[in-house]
Each structure stands twice: as structure tokens, then as C-alpha cells.
C-alpha positions in Angstrom: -34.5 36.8 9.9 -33.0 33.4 11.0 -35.0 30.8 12.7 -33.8 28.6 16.0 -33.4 25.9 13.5 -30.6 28.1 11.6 -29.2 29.0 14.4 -28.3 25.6 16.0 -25.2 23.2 14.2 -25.0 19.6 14.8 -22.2 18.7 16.1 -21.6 15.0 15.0 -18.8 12.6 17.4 -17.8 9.8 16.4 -17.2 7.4 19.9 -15.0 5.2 18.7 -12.9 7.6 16.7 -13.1 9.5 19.9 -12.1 6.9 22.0 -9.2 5.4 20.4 -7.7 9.5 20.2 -7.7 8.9 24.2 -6.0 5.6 24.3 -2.9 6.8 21.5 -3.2 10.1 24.1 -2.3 7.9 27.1 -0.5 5.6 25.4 2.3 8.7 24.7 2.0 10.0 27.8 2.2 6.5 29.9 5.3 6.3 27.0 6.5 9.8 28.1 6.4 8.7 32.7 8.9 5.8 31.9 11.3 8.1 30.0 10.8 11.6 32.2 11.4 9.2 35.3 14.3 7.0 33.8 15.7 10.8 32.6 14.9 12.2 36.4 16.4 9.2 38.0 19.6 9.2 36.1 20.4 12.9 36.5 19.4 12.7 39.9 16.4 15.0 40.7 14.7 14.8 44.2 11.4 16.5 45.6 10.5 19.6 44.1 12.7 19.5 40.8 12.0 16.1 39.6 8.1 17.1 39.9 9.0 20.4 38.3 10.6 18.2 35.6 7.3 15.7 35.0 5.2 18.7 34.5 7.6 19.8 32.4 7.6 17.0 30.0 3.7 16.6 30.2 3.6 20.1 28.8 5.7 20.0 26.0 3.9 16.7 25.1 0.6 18.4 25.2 1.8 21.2 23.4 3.2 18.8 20.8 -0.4 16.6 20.9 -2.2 19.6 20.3 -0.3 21.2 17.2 -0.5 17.3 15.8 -4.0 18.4 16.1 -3.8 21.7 14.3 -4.4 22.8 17.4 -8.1 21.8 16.8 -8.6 19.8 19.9 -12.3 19.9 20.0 -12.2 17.7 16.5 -10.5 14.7 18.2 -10.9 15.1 21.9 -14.1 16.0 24.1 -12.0 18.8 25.5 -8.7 20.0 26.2 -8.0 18.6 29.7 -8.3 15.0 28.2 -4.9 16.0 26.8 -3.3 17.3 29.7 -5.1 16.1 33.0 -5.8 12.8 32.1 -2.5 12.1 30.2 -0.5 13.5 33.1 -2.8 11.8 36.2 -2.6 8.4 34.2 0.9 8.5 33.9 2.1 9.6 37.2 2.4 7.0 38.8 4.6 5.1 36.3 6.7 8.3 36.2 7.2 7.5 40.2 7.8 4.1 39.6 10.5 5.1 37.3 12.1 7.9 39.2 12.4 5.8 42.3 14.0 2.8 40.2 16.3 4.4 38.3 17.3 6.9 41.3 18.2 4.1 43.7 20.0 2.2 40.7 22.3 5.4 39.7 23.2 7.5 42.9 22.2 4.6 46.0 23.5 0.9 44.9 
């Protein structure tokens, strides 16, 4: 017979190992706004297709993020939407920065 006490595993998280795995995270992913919108811009996406494109990239990236991780997320992230959601909402805005820039450079000037 096993006792509540055999039953329960720590689970032991480092912080700063924890926390330094989210700034590499949005580090790439800030990385991956400036070249999706500079890549949009250029080939001259508008509305739907150049959003279709950003999502695009932020899921390959995650994809590739989490098979660098063996796919073992839990290890070095709270939870999986620290990879996705918060690498693609932190970069957004950089990734529209970008796409406006380098769309009015290319196709308006």
C-alpha cells in the first residue's frame, strides 16, 4: 500500500534558470518579427496574408524551440504558451514596425 507521501514528487524550478529560458525565448522571437516583417514587406504582403505569414513564422519557431527542448517543455519553461503566446504577443509589434517600413520602402517610395 503506498502512502500520500509516495505518492506526491517534488517538482524542483530553478527561477533563474527559468527565467533566462524566457528572455533567449523572446529574444528569438523579437529576432524572428524584424525578419518575418522585413521578408513580408519586401514580397509585398497586405492584410490577411502578411498576418497569415507572422503566425506562420511564430509556429515553425515554436515548433523548432520545442524539439530544441526534446520537446520536454515543462523542463525549461512553466508551460507551453510561454513559447508561443508570449513569444508571438512580444514580438508583434516589432513585426508591424517592420512590415510597414520595409512595405513603404519596396512597393510605395
Amino acid at each position: 500500500m503506498s502512502t500520500p507521501a509516495d505518492s506526491k514528487q517534488l517538482i524542483f524550478i530553478d527561477p533563474e534558470s527559468v527565467q533566462n529560458n524566457i528572455r533567449v525565448n523572446d529574444t528569438i522571437f523579437q529576432f524572428l518579427a524584424i525578419v518575418s516583417g522585413v521578408v513580408c514587406g519586401v514580397l509585398g504582403y497586405t492584410d490577411l496574408k502578411g498576418v497569415a505569414a507572422f503566425l506562420a513564422f511564430n509556429c515553425v519557431i515554436g515548433a523548432a524551440v520545442a524539439l530544441k527542448c526534446k520537446f520536454a517543455v515543462n523542463t525549461y519553461f512553466i508551460s507551453w504558451d510561454k513559447i508561443l503566446v508570449d513569444g508571438a504577443s512580444s514580438g508583434l509589434g516589432t513585426f508591424i514596425l517592420c512590415w510597414t517600413l520595409f512595405y513603404n520602402i519596396c512597393h510605395l517610395f
